[in-house]
C-alpha positions as CSV (number, residue, x, y, z in Angstrom):
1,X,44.4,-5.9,67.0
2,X,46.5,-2.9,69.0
3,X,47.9,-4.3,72.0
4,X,47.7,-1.3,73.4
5,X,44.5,0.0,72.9
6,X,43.7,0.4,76.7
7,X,46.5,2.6,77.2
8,X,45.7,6.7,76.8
9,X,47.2,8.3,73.8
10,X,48.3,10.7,75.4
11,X,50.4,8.8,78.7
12,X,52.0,7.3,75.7
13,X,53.5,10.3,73.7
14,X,54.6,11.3,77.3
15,X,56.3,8.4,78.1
16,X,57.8,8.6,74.1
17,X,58.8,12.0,75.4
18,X,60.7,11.2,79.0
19,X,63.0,9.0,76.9
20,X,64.9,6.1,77.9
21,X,64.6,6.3,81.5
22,X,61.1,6.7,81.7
23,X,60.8,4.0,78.9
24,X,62.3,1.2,81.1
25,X,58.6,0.8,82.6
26,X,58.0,-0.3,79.5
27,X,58.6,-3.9,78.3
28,X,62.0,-3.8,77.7
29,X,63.0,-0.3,77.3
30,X,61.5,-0.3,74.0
31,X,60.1,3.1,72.7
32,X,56.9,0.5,71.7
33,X,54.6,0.4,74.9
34,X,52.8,-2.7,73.8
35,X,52.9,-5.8,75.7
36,X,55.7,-7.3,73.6
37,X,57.8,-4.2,73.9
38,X,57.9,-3.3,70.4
39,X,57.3,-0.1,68.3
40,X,53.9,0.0,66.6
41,X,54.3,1.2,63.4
42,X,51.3,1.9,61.0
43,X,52.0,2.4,57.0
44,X,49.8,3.8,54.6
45,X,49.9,1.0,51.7
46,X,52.4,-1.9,50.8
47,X,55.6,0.0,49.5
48,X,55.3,1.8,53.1
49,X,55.2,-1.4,55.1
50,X,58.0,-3.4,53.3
51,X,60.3,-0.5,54.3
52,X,59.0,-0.7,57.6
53,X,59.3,-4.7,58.2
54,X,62.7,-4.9,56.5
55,X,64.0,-2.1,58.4
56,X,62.2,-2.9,61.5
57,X,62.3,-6.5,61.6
58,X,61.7,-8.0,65.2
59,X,61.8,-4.4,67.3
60,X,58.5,-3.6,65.5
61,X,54.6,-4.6,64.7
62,X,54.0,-3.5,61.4
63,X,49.9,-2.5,60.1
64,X,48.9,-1.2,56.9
65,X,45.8,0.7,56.4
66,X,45.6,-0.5,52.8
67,X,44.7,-4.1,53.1
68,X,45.8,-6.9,50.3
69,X,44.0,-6.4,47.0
70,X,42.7,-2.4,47.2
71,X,43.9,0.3,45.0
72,X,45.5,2.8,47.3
73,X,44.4,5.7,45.2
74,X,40.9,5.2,46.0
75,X,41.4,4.2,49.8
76,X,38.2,5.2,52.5
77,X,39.1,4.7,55.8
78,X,36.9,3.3,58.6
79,X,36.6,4.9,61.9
80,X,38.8,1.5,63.5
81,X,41.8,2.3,61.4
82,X,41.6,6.0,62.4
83,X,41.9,5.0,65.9
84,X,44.4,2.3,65.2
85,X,46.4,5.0,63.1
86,X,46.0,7.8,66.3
87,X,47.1,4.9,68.9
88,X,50.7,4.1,67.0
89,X,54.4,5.0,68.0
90,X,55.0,5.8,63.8
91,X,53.5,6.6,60.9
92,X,54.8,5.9,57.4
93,X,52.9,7.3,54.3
94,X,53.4,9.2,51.0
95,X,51.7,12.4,51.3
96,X,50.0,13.3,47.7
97,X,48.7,9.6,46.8
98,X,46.4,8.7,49.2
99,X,44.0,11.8,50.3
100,X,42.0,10.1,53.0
101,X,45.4,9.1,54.4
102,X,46.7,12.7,54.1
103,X,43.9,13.7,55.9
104,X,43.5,10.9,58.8
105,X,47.4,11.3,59.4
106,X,47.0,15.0,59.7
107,X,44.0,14.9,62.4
108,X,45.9,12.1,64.2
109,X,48.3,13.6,66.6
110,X,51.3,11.0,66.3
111,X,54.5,12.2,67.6
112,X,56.6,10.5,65.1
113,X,55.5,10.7,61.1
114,X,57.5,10.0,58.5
115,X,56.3,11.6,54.9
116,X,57.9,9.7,52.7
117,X,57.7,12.4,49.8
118,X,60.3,15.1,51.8
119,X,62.6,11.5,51.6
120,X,63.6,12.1,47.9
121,X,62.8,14.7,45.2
122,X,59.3,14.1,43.5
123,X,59.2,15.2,39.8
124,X,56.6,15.6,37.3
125,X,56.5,12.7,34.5
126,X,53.9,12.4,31.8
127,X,54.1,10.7,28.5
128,X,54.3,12.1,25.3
129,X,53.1,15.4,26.6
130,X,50.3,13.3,28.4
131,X,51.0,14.9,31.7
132,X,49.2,13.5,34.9
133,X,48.5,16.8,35.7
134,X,46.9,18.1,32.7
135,X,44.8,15.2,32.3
136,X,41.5,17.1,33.2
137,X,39.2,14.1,34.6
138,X,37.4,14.9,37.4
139,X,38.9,14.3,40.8
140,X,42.3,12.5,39.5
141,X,44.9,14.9,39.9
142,X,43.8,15.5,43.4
143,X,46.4,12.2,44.1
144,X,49.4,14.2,43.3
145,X,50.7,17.2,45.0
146,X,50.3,20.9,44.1
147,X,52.4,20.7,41.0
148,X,51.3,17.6,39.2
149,X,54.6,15.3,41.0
150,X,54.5,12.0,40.5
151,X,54.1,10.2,43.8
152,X,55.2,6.6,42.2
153,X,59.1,6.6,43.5
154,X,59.1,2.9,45.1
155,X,59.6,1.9,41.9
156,X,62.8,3.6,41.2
157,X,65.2,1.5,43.4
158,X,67.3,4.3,43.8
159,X,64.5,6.5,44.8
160,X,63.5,4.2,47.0
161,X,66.5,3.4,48.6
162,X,66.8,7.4,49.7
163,X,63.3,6.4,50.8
164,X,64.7,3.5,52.8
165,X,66.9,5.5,54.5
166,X,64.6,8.5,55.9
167,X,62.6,5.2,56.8
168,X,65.7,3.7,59.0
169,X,66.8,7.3,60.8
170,X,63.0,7.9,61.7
171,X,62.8,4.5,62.8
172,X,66.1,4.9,65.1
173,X,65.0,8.3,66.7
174,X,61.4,6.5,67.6
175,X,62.9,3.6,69.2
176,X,66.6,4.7,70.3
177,X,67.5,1.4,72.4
178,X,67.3,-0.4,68.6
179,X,69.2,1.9,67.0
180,X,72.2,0.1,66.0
181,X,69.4,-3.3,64.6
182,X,67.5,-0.4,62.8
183,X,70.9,1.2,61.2
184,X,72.4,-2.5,60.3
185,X,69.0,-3.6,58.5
186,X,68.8,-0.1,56.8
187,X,72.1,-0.9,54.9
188,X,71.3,-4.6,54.4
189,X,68.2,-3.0,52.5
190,X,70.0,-0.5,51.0
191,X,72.5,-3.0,49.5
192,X,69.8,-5.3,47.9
193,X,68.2,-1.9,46.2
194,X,71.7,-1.2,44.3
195,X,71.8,-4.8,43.7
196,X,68.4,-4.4,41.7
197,X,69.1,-0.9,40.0
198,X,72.3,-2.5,38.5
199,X,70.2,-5.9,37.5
200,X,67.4,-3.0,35.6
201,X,70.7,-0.9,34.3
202,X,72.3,-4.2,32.9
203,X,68.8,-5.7,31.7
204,X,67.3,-2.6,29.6
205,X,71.0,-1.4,28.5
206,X,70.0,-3.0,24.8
207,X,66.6,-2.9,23.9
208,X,65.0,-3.5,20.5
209,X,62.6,-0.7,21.4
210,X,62.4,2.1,23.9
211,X,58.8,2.4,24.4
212,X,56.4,0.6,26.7
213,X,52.6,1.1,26.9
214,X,51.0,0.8,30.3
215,X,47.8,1.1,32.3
216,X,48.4,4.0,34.0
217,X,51.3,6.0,34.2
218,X,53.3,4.7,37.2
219,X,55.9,4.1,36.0
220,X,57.7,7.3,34.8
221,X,60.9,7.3,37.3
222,X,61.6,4.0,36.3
223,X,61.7,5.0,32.7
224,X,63.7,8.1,33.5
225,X,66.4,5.6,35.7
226,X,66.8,3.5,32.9
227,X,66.7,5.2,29.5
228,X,62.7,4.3,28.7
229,X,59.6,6.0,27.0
230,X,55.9,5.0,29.6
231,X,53.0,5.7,27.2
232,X,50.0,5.6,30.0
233,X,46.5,4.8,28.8
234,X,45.5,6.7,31.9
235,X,47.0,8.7,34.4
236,X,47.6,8.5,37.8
237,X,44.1,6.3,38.3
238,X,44.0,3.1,36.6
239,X,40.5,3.3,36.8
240,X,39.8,6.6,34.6
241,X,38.4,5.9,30.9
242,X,41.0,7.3,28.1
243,X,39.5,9.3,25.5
244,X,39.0,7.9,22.2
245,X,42.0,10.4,20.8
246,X,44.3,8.7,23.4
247,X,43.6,5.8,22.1
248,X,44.5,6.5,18.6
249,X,47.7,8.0,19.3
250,X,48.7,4.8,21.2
251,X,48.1,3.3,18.1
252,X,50.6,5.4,16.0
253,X,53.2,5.2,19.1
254,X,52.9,1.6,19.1
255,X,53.5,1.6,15.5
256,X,56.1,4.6,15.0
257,X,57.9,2.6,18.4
258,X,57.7,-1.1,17.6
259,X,55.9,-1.7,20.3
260,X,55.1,-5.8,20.8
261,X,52.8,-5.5,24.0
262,X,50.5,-3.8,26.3
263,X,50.9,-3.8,30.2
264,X,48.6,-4.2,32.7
265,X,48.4,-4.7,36.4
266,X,47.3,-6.8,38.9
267,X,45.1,-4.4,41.2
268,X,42.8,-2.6,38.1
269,X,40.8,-3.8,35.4
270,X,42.3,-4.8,32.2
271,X,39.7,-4.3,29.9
272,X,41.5,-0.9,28.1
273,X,44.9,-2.6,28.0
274,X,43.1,-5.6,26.3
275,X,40.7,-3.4,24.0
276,X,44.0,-1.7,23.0
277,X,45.9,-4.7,22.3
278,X,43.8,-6.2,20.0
279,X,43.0,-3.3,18.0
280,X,46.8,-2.6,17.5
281,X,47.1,-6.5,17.7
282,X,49.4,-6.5,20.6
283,X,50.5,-9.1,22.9
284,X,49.5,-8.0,26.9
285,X,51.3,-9.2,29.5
286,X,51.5,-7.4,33.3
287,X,53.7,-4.9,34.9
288,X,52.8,-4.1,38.6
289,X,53.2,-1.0,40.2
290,X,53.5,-2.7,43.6
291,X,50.7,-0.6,45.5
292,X,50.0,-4.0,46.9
293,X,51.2,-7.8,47.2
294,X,48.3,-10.7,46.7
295,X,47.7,-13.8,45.6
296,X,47.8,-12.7,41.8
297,X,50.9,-10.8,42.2
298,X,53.5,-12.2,40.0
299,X,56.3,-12.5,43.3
300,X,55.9,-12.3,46.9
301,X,57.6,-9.3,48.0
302,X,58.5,-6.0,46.6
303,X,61.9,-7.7,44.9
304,X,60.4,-10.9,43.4
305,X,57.6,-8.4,41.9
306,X,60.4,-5.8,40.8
307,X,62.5,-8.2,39.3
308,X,59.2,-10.1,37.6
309,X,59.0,-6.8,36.1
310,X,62.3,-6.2,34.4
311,X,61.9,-9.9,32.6
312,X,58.7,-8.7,31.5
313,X,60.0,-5.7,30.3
314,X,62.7,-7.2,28.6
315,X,60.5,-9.6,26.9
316,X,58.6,-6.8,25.3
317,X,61.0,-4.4,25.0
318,X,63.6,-7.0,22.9
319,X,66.2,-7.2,25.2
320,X,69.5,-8.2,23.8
């Protein structure tokens, strides 16, 4: 798929490196060295390549190493994508939530990387004391970073905005000729992300209850943006089993809370959202994280899922 696959790595991050002058040789002075002239730019999993495409727009060819459909957590990646990922002009990932990513990223020598975790302040979230962290099943809090941070921030529009901007700078610095494009898109983007915070501010301001129940616990700097209680089944993996005690105590939260529904998602099974529902006898109904857009999804891009999301959540929440 890389149009420049023939080309050496390393004549490339040379010719990245002589700047503009040396970049003329190039199709169109463009920092990209592809046929087309534009910036290859490889992103880790779907939050990653919106940025990247909004931002980016017709300066840049935009891949994603986590295709349509796959849960990011539990991402393997082929020997292809390691060499697509070594052959591009930028790389856009979040560092703590993918580990083979981490690790390919790491090995694969790119001049220009863009981390989008050192973009805005990660915290640690749990739920009820149910801390991601803490949770103590094998092999799941290796997807956060040392101290148990969350890595979910996309779904934070003002989080992701700070995102957004990182994204826009590293974008401009990679590919100087399209600075101004990059730096006019960037605050386009940035203007539809307060658009949506204020549409989530205004549409969970008055709320019968505070409390939501989810799959797994993405969704803790949304909650903390907007005055909200996540109770995760699981943690970070939507895939781990909760213990019978968890279970129980989402019982008595659902009941203590007036809790009307259960959450799921798109990308993971449902069957411990819908075993919970109907032993609490619960409504379910979905609330996506957004690790990835398909044919299920209930919108086609990040803001037709995000705003899919707050009706859903002010269906179940009682929103006045």
């Amino acid at each position: 798929m890389n149009v420049r696959r023939l080309i050496p790595a390393a004549a490339l991050a040379g010719a990245v490196a002589l700047g503009a002058t040396a970049l003329t040789a190039c199709s169109a002075g463009s920092a990209g060295g592809g046929k087309d002239g534009k910036l290859d730019v490889m992103s880790s999993f779907y939050p990653m390549q919106f940025l990247a495409e909004q931002i980016g727009k017709d300066h840049v060819k935009v891949a994603t190493l986590t295709k349509p459909g796959v849960e990011p957590h539990d991402l393997e990646i082929t020997p292809k994508q390691t060499g697509q990922l070594g052959e591009s002009d930028i790389v856009l990932y979040l560092k703590g939530l993918q580990p083979a990513v981490d690790k390919a990223v790491a090995q694969s020598g790119v001049k220009h990387v863009v981390d989008a975790a050192e973009l805005t302040k990660l915290e640690v979230h749990g739920s009820s004391g149910h801390d991601h962290a803490a949770e103590g099943e094998e092999g799941h809090d290796h997807a956060h970073g040392e101290a148990g941070e969350d890595p979910h921030v996309w779904l934070d529009p003002v989080k992701y905005a700070e995102v957004a901007k990182g994204v826009g700078a590293a974008l401009e610095k990679a590919d100087p000729d399209h600075a101004a494009d990059y730096r006019k898109n960037t605050d386009e983007l940035l203007g539809k992300l307060t658009a949506l915070d204020t549409e989530f501010k205004d549409g969970l301001k008055n709320t019968a209850s505070k409390t939501f129940i989810t799959t797994h616990s993405a969704f803790g700097y949304l909650a903390e943006r907007y005055g909200l209680d996540q109770e995760g089944i699981s943690g970070v993996d939507p895939e781990s089993e909760p213990s019978p005690a968890r279970m129980k105590e989402l019982q008595a939260v659902a009941k203590k809370d007036n809790v009307s529904t259960v959450f799921f998602e798109t990308l993971a099974s449902d069957k411990t959202a819908k075993t919970l529902a109907t032993d609490t006898s619960l409504k379910t109904d979905v609330l996506d994280p957004l690790e990835g857009i398909t044919d299920k999804s209930q919108g086609a891009d990040y803001f037709e899922v995000m705003r899919s999301n707050l009706k859903n959540l002010q269906k179940a929440l009682g929103s006045k």
